[in-house]
C-alpha positions in Angstrom: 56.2 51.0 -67.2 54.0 48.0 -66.4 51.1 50.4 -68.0 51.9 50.3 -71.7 52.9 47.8 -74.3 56.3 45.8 -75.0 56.3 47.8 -78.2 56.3 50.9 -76.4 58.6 50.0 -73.9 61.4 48.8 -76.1 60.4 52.4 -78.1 61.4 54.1 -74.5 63.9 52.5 -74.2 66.0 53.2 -77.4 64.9 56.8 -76.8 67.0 57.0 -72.7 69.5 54.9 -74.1 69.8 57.8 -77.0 69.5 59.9 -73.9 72.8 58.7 -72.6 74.5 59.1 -75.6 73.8 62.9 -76.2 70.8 62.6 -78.2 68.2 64.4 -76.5 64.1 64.3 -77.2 62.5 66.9 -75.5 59.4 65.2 -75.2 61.2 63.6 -72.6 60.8 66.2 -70.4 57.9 68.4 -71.1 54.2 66.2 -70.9 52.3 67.9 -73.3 55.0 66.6 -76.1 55.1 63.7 -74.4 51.3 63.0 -75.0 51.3 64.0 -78.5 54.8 61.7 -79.6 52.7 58.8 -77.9 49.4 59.7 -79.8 51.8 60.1 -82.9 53.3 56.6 -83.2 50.5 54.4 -81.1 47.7 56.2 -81.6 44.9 57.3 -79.0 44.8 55.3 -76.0 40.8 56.4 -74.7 39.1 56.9 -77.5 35.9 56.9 -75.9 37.6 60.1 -74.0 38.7 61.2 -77.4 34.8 60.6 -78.7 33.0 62.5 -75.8 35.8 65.5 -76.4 34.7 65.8 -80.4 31.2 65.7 -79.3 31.6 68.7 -77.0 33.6 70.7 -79.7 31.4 69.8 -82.8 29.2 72.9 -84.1 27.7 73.5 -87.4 29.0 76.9 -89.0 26.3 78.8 -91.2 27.1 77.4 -94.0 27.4 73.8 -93.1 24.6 71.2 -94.3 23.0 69.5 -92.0 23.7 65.7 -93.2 27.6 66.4 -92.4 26.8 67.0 -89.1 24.3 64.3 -88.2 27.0 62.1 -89.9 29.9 63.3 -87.7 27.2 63.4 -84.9 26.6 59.9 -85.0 30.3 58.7 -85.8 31.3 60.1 -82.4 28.5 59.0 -80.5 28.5 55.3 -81.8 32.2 55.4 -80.2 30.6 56.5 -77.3 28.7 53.0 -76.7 
């Protein structure tokens, strides 16, 4: 737990201690919901990561205009730097 915050430790911990009194979160035990709690409440951890995978996913439909794209273009590549 050395890896994340005090915030999100104390967070952890009021979530096992809930654990061991019945109350069960099952992103406790599956990752994926894991992940997506954690982006939830403390937002993206790499967002160079997050930058490079909205670049790879960005199109342009056929009825898009151009300057939307160039703008979201650049938005993700300045994270990029």
């Amino acid at each position: 737990m050395t890896y994340v915050s005090r915030v999100v430790q104390n967070w952890l911990q009021v979530a096992l201690e809930q654990e061991d009194q019945g109350i069960h979160h099952t992103w406790l035990y599956f990752w994926s919901s894991f992940v997506k709690e954690m982006h939830t409440y403390f937002g993206i951890s790499d967002i160079v990561v997050k930058a490079a995978q909205s670049l790879d996913h960005l199109h342009m439909n056929s009825d898009d205009q151009i300057a939307i794209y160039n703008i979201t273009f650049l938005q993700y590549s300045t994270e990029l730097q």
